[in-house]
N, CA, C and O of each residue as an XYZ file, in Angstrom:
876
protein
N      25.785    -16.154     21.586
C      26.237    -15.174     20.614
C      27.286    -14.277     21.231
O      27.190    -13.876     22.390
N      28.327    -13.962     20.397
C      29.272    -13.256     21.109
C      28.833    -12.057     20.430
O      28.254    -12.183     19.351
N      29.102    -10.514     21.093
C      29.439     -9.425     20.446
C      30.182     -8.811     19.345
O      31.400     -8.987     19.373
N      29.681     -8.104     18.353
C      30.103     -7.380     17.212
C      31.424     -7.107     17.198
O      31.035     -5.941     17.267
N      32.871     -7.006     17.172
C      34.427     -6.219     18.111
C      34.488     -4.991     17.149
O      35.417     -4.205     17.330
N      33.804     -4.801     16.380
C      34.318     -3.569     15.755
C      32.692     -3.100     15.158
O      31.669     -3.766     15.003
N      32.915     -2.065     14.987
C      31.861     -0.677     14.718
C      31.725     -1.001     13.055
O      30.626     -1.156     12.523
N      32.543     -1.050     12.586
C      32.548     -1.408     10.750
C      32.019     -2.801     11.224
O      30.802     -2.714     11.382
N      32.480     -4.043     11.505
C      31.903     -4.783     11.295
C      30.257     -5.116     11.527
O      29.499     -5.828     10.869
N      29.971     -4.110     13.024
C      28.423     -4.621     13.174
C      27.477     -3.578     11.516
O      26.362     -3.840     11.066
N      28.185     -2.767     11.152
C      27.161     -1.424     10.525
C      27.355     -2.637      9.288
O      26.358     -2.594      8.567
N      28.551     -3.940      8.723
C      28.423     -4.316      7.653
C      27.471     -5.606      7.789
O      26.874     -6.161      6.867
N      27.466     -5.937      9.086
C      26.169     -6.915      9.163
C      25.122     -6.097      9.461
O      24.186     -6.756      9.007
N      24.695     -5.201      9.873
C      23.536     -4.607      9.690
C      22.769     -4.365      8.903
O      21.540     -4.330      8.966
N      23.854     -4.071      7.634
C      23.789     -3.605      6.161
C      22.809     -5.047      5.521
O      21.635     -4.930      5.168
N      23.801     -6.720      5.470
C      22.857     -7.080      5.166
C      21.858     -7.821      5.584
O      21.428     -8.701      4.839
N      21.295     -7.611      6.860
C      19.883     -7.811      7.537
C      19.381     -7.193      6.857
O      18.811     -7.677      5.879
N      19.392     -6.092      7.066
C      18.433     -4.724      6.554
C      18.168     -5.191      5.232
O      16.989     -5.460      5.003
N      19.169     -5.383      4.109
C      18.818     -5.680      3.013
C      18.274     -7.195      2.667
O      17.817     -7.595      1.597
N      18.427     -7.784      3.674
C      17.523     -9.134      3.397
C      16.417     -9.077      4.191
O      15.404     -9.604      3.731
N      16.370     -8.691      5.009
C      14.903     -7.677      5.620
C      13.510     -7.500      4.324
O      12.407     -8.020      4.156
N      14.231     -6.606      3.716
C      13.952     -5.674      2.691
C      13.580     -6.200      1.446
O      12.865     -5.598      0.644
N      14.133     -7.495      1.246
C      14.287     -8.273      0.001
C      13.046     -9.174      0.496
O      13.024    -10.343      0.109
N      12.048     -8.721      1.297
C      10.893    -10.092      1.280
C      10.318     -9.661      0.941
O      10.066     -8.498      1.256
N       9.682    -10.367      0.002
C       8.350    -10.009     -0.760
C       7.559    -11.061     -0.856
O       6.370    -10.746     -0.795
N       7.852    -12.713     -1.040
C       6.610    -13.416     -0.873
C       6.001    -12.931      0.029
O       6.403    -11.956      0.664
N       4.584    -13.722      0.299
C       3.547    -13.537      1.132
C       3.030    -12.740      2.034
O       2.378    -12.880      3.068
N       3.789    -11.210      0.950
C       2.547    -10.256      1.418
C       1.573     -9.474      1.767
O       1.262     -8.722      0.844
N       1.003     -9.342      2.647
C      -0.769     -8.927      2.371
C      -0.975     -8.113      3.714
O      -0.057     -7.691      4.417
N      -2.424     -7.951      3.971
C      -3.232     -6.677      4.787
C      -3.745     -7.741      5.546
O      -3.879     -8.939      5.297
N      -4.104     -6.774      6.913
C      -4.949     -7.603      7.692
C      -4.889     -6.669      8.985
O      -4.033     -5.785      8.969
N      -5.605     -6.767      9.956
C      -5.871     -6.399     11.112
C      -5.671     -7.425     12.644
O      -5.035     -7.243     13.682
N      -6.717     -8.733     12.061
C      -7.136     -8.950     13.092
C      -6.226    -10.263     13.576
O      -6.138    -11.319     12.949
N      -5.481     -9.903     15.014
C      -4.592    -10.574     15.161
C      -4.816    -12.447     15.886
O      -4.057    -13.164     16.538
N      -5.949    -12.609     15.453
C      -5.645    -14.188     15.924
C      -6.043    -14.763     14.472
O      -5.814    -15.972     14.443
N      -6.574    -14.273     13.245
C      -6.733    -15.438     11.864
C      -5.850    -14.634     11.098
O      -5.260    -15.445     10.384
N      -5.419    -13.480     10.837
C      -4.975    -12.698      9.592
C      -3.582    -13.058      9.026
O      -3.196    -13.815      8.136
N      -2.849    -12.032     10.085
C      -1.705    -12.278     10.111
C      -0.464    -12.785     11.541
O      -0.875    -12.750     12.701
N       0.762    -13.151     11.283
C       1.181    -13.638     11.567
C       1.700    -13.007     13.372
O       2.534    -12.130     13.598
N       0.990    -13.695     14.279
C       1.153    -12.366     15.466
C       2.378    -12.054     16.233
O       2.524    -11.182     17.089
N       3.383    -13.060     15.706
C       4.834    -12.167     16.936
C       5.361    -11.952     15.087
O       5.341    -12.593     14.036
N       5.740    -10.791     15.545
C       6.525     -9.535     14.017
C       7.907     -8.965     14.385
O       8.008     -8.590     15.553
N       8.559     -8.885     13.911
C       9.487     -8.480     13.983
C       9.573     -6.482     12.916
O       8.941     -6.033     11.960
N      10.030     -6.247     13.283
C      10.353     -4.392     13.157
C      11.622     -4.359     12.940
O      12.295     -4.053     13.925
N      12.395     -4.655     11.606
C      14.108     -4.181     11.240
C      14.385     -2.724     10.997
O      13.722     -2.140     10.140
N      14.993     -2.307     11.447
C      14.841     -0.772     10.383
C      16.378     -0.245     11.090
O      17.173     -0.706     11.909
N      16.274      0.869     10.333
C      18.091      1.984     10.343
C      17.507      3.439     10.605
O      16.375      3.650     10.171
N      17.872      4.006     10.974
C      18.024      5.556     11.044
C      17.385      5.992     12.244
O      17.926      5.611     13.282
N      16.251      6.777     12.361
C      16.305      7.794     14.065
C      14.772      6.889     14.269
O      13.892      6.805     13.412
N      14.756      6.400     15.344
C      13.190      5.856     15.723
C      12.278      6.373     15.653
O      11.226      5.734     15.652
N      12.285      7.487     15.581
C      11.412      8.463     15.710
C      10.363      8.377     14.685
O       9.201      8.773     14.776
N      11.260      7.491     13.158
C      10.585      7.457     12.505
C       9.941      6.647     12.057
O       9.481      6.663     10.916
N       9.682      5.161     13.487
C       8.632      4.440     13.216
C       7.402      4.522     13.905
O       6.425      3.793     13.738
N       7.567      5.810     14.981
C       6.311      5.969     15.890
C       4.984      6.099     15.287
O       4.013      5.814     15.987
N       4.771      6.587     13.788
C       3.891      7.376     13.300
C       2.922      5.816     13.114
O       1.696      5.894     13.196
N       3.436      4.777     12.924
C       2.951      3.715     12.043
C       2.857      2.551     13.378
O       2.107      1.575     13.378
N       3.701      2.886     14.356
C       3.014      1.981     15.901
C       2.187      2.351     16.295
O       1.438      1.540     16.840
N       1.779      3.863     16.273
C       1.010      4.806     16.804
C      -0.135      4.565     16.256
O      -1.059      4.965     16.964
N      -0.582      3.892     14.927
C      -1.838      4.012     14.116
C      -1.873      2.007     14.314
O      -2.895      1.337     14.165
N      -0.947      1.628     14.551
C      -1.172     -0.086     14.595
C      -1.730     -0.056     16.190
O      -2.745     -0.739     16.329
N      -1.304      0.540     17.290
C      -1.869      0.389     18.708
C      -3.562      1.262     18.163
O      -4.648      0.756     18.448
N      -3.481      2.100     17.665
C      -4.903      2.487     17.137
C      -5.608      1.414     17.125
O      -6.476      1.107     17.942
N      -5.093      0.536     15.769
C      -5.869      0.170     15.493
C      -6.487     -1.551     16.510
O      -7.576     -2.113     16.393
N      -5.185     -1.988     17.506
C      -5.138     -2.939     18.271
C      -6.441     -2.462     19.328
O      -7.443     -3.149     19.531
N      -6.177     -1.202     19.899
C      -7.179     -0.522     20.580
C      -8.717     -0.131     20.551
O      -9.492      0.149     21.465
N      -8.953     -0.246     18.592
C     -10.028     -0.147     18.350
C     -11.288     -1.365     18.373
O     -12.519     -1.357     18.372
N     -10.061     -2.523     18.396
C     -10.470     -4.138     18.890
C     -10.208     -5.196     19.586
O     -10.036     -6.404     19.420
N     -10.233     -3.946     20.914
C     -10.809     -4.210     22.176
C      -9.028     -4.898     22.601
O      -8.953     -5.609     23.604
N      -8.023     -4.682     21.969
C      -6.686     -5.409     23.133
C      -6.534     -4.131     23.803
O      -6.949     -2.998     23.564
N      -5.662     -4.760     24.909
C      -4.861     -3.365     26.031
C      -3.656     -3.454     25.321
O      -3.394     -4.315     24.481
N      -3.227     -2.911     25.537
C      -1.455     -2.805     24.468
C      -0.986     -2.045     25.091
O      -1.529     -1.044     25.560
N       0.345     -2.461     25.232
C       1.788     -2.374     25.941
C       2.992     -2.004     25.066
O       3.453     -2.628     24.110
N       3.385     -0.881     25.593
C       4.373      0.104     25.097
C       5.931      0.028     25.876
O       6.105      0.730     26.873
N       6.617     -0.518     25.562
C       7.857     -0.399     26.161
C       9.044     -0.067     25.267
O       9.424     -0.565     24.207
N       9.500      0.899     25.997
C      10.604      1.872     25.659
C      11.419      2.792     26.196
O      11.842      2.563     27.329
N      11.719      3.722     25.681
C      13.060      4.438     26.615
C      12.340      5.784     26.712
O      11.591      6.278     25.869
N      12.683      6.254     27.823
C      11.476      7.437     28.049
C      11.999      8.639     26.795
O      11.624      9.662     27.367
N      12.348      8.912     26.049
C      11.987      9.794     25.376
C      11.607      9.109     24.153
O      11.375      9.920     23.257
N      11.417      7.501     23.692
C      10.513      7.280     23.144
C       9.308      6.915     23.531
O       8.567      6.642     22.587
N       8.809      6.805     24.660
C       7.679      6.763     25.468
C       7.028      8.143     25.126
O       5.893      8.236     24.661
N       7.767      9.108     25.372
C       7.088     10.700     24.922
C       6.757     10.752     23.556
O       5.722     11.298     23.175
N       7.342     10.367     23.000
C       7.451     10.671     21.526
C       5.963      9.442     20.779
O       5.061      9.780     20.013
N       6.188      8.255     21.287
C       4.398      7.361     21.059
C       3.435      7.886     21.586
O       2.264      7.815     21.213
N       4.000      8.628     22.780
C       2.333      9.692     23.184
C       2.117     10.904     22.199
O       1.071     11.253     21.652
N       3.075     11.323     22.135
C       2.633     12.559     20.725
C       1.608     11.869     19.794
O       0.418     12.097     19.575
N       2.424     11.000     19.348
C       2.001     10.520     18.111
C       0.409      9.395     18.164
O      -0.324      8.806     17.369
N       0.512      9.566     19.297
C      -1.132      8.371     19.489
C      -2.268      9.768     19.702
O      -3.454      9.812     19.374
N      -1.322     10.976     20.447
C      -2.397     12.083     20.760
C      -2.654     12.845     19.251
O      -3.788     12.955     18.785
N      -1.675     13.252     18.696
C      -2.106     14.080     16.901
C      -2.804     12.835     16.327
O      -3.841     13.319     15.875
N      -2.848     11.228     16.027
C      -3.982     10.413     16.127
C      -5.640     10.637     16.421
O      -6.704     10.205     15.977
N      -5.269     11.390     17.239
C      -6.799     11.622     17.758
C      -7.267     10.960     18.683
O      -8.462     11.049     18.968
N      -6.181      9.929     19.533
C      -6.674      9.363     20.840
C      -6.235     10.324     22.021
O      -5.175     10.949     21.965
N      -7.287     10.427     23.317
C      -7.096     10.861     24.463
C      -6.277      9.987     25.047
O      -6.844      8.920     25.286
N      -4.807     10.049     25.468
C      -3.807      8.857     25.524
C      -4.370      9.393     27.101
O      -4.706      8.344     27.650
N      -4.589     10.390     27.941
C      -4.137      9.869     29.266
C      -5.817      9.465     29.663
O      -5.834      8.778     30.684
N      -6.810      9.651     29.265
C      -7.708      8.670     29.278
C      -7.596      7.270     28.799
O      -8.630      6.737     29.202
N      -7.119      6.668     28.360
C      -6.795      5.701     27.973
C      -5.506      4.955     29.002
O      -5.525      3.755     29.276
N      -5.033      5.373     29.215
C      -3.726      4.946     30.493
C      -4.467      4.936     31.555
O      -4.168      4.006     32.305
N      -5.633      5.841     32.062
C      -6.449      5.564     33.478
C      -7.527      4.786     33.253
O      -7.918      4.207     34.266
N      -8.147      4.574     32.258
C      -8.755      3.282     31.602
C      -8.226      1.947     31.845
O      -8.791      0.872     32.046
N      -6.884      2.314     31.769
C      -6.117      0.978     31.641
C      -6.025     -0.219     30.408
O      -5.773     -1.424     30.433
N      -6.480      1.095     28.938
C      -6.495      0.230     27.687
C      -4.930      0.144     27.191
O      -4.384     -0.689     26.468
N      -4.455      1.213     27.790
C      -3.185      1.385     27.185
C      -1.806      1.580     28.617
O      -1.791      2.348     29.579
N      -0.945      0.674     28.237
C       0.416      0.825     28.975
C       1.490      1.466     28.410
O       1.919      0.927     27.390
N       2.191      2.719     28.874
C       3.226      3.028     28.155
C       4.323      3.211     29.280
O       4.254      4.213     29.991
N       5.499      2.134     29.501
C       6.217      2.332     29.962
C       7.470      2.499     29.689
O       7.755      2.181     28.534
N       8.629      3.016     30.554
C      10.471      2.990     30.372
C      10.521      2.104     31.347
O      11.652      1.625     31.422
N       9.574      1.552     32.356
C      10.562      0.503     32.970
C      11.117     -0.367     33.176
O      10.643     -1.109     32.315
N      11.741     -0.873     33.625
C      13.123     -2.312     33.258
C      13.349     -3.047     34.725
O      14.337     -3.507     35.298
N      11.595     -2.899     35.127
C      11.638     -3.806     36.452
C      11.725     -5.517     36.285
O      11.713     -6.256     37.269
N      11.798     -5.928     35.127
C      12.026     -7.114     34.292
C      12.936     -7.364     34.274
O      13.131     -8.576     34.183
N      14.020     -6.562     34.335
C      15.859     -6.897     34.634
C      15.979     -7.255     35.735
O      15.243     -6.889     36.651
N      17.295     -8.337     35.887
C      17.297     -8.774     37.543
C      18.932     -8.410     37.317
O      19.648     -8.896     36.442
N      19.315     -7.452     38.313
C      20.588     -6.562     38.653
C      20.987     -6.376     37.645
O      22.168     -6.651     37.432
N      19.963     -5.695     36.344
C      20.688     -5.069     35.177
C      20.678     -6.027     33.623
O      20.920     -5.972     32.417
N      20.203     -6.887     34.722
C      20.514     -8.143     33.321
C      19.161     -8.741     33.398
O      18.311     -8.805     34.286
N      19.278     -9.343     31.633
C      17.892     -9.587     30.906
C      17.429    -10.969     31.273
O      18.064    -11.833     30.669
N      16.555    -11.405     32.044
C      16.315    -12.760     32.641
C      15.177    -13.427     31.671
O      14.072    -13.197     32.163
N      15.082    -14.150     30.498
C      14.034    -14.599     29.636
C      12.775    -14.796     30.245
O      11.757    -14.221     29.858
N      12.819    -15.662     31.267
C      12.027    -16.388     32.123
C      11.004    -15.981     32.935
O       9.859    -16.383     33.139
N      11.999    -14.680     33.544
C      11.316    -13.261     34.287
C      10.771    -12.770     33.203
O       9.558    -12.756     33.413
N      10.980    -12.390     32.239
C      10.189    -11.591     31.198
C       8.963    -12.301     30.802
O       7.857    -11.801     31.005
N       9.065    -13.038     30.443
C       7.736    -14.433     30.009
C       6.936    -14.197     31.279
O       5.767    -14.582     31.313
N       7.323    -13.770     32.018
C       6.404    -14.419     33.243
C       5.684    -13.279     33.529
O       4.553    -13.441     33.988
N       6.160    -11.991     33.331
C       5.549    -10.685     33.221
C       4.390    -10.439     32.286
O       3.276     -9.931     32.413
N       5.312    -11.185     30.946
C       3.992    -10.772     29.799
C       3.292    -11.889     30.391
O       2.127    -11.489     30.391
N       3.295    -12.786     30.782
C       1.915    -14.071     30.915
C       1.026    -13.406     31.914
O      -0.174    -13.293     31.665
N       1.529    -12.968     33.008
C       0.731    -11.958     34.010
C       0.216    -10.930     33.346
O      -0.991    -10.822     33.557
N       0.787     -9.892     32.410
C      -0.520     -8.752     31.598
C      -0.743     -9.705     30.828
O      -0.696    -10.590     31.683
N      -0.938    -10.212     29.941
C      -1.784    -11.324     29.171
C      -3.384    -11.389     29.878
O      -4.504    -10.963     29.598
N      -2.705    -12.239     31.021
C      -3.899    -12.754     31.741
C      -4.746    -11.931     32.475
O      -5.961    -12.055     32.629
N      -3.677    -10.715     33.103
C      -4.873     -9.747     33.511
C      -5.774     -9.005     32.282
O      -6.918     -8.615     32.519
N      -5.309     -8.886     31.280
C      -6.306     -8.242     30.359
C      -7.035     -8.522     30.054
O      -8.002     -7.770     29.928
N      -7.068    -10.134     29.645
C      -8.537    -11.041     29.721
C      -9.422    -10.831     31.149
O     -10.560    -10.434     30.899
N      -9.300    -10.911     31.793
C      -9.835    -11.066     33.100
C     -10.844     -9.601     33.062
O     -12.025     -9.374     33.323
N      -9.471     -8.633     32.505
C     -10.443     -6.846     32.639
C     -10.973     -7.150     31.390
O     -11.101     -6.167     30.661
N     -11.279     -8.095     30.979
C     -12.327     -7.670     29.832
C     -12.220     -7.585     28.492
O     -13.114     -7.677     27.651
N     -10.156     -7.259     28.238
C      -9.973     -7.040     26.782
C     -10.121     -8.390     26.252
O     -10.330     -9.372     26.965
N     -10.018     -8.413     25.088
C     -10.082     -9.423     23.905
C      -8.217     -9.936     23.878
O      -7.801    -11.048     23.552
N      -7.592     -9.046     24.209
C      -6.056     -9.954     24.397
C      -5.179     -8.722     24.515
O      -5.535     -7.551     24.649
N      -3.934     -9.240     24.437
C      -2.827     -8.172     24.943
C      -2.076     -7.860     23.489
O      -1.605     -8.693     22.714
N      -2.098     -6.763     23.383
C      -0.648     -6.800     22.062
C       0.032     -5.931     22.980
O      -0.383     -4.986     23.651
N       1.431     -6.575     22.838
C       2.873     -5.442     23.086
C       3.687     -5.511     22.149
O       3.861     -6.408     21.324
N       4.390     -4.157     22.341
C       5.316     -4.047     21.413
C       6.935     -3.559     22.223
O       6.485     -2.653     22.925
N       8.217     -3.584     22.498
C       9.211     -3.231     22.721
C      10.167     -3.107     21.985
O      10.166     -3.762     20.942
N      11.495     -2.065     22.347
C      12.060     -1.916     21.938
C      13.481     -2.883     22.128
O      13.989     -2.353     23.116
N      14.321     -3.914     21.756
C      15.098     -4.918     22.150
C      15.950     -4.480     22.789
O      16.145     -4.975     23.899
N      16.636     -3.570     22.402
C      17.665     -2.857     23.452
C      17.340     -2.814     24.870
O      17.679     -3.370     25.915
N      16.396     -1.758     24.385
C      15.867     -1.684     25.939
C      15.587     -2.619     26.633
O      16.103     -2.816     27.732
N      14.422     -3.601     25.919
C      14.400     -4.250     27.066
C      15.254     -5.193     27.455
O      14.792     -5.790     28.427
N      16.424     -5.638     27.086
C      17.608     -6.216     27.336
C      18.839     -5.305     28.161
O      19.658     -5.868     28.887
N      18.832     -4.012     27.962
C      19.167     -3.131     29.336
C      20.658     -2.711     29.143
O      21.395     -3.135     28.253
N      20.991     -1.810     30.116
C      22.399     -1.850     29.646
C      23.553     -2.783     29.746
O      24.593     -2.370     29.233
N      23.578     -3.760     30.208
C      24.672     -4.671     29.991
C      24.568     -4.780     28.515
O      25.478     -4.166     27.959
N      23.647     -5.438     27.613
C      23.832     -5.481     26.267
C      24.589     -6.559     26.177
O      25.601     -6.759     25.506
N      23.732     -7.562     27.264
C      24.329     -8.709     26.481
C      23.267     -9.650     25.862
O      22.463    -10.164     26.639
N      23.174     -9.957     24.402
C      22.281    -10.894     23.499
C      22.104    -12.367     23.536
O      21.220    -12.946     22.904
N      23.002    -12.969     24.321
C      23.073    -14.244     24.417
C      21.906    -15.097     24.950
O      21.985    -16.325     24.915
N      20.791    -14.444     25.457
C      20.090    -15.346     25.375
C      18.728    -14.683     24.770
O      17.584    -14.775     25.217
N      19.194    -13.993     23.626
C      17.767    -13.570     22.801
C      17.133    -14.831     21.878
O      16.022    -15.193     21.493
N      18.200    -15.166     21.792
C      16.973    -16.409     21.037
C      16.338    -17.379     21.816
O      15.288    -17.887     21.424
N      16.875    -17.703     22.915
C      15.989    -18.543     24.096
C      14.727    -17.840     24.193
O      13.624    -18.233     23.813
N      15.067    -16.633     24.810
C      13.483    -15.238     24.459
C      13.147    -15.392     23.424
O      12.053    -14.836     23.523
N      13.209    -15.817     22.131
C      12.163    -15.005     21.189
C      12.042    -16.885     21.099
O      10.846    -17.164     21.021
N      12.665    -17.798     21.093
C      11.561    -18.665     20.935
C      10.741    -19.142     22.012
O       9.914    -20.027     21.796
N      10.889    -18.643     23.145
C      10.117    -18.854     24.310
C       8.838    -18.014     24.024
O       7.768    -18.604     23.876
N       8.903    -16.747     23.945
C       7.987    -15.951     23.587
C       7.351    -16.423     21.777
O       6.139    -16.626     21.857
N       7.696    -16.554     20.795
C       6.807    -17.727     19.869
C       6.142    -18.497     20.642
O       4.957    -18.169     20.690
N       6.462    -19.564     21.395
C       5.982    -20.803     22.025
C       4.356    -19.698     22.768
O       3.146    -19.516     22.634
N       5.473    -19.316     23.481
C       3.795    -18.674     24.154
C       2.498    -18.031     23.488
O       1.347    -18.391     23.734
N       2.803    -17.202     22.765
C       2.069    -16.933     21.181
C       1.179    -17.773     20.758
O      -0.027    -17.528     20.787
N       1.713    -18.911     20.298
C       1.396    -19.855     19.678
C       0.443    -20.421     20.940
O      -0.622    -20.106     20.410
N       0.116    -20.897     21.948
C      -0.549    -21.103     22.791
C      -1.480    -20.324     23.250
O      -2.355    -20.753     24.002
N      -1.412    -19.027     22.842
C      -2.095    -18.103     23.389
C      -2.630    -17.557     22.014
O      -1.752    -17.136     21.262
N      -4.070    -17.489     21.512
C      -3.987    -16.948     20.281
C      -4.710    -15.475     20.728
O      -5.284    -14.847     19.838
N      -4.687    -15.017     21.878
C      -5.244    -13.276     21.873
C      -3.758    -12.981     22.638
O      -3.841    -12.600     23.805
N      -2.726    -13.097     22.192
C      -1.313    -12.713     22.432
C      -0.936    -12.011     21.052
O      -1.485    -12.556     20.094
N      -0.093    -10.885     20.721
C       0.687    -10.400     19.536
C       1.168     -9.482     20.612
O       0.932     -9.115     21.763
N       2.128     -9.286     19.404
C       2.919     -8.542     19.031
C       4.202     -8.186     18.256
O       4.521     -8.816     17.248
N       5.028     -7.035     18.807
C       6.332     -6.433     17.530
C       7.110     -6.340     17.988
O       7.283     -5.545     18.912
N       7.891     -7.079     17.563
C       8.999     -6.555     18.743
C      10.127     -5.838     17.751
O      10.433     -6.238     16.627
N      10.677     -4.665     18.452
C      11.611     -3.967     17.247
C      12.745     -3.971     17.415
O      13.204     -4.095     18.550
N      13.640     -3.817     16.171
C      15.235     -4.220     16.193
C      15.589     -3.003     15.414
O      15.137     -2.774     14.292
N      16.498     -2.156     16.117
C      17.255     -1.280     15.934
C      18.800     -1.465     15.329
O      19.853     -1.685     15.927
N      18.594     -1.335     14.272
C      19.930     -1.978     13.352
C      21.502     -1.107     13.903
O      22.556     -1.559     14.350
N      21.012      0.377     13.600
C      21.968      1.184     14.415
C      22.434      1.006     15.934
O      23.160      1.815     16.512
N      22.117      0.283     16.285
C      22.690     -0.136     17.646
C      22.535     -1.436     18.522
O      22.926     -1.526     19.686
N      22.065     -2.184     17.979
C      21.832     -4.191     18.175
C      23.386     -4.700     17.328
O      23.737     -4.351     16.201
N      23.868     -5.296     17.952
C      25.108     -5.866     17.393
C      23.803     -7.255     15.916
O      22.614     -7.567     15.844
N      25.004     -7.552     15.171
C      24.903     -8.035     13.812
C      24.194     -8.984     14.105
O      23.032     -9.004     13.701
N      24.757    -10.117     14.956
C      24.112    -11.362     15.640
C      22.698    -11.317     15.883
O      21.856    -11.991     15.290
N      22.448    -10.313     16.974
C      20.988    -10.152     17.417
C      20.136    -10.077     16.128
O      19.185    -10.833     15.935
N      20.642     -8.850     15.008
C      19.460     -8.536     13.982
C      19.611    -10.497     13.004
O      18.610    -11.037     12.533
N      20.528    -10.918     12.965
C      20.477    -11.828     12.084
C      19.702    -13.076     12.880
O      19.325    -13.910     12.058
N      19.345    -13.448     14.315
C      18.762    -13.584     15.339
C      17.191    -13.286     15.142
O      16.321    -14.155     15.097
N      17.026    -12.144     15.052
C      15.764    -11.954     15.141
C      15.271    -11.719     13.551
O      14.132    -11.270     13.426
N      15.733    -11.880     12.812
C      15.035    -12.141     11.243
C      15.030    -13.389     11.151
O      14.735    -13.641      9.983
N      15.195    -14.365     11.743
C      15.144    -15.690     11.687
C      13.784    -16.240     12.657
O      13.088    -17.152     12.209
N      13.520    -15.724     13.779
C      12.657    -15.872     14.698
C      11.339    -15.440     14.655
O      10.492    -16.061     15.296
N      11.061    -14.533     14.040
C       9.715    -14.206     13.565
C       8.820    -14.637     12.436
O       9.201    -14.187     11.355
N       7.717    -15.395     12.378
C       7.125    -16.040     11.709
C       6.238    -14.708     10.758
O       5.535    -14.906      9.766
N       6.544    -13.308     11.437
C       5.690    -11.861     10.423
C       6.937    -11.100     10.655
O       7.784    -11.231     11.538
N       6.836    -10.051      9.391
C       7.580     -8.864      9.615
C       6.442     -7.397      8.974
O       5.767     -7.198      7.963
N       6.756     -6.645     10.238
C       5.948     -5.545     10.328
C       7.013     -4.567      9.384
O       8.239     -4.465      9.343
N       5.889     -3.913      8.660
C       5.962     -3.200      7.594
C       5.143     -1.832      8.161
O       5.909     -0.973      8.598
N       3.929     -1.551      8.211
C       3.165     -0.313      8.632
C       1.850     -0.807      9.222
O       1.413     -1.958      9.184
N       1.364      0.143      9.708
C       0.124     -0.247     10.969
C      -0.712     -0.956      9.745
O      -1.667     -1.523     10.277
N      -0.747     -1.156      8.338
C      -1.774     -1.918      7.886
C      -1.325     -3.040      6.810
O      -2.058     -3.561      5.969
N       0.288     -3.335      7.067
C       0.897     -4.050      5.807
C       1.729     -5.048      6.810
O       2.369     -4.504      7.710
N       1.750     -6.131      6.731
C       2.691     -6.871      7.070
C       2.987     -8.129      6.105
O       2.319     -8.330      5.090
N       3.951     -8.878      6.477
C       4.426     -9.876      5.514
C       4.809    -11.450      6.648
O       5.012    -11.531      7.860
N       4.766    -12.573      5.473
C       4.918    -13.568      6.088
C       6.569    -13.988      6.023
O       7.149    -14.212      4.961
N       7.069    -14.038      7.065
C       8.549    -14.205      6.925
C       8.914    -15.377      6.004
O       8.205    -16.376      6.131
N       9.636    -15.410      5.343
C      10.249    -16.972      4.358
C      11.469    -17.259      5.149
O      11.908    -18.397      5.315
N      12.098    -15.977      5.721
C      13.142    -16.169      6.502
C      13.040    -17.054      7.462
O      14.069    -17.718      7.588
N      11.885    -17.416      8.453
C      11.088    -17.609      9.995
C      12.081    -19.418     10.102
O      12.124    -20.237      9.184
N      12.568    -19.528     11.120
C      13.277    -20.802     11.147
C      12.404    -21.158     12.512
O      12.538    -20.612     13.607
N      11.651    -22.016     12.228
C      10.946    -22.765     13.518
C      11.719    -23.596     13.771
O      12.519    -24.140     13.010
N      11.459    -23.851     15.426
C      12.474    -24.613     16.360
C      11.855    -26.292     15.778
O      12.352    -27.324     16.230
């Protein structure tokens, strides 16, 4: 995938992700429990300040937490602050829960190799918390990240779809694996969001609504 060259052009492909995002409505329904319900790697489209999807990750790690996964938070440290607010007005003791070791909330990007996004290295990270969480006991891992981030500042997308169908594949093999991964329309070039509405077999809606993608193009 090459990069967006102009600012109008990525905000007019953004425009219609978002609105074909938006336009799904077959198949869908409620559910919780992530190995029969619903669909476990999700995708997260959205526009405007992030801030304003914490309220609804914040009550979905609730509710991941309340059955028994460890869940993994990755993001940029002032959205790292901002999911702890929002898990603490929740009513969870977040830093009991981080020395517990039910919950991970990190900014770091020790997953980048000299800055840049290595698929392979990443897979190999989540397969390592995967596996340690079974081992401590949880019932499975959900994570959730932010794409930017964890793709870093070079910002280069070219091999997000190798990642997201590598990460499906693993999913799919792993059925106490989920998660969301989120796409920031305001700042993911056009490619990536049209990329990742294609790759997700769910799209996350709110900690208790999700949908079955019609979009989802299996390899």
């Amino acid at each position: 995938m090459r990069p967006v060259s102009t600012s109008g052009s990525r905000t007019r492909t953004a425009l219609v992700v978002v609105r074909s995002w938006a336009s799904i409505r077959p198949g869908s329904f409620q559910g919780r429990d992530c190995v029969n319900v619903i669909p476990r790697h999700q995708c997260l489209i959205y526009r405007g300040s992030p801030s304003r999807q914490l309220a609804s990750l914040a009550l979905h790690i609730r509710r991941r937490l309340a059955d028994n996964y460890r869940c993994l938070y990755l993001n940029s440290p002032p959205m790292v602050d901002g999911i702890r607010a929002y898990l603490t007005s929740s009513g969870l003791d977040v830093s009991e829960a981080v020395v517990e070791g039910r919950l991970i909330l990190s900014s770091g990007q020790e997953h980048l190799i000299n800055d840049a996004f290595d698929p392979l290295h990443m897979l190999s990270l989540l397969k390592e918390a995967h596996d340690q969480a079974l081992k401590d006991g949880y019932a499975g891992l959900f994570a959730t990240g932010d794409m930017a981030w964890e793709f870093g500042p070079a910002g280069d997308y070219t091999k997000l779809e190798t990642y997201e169908r590598a990460l499906e594949g693993f999913i799919q093999a792993h059925p106490t694996m989920c998660g969301v991964c989120q796409y920031h329309a305001d700042v993911l070039p056009g490619e990536a969001l049209q990329t990742g509405l294609v790759l997700h077999p769910g799209i996350f809606e709110s900690e208790s609504l999700s949908r079955v993608n019609p979009r989802y193009a299996p390899a």
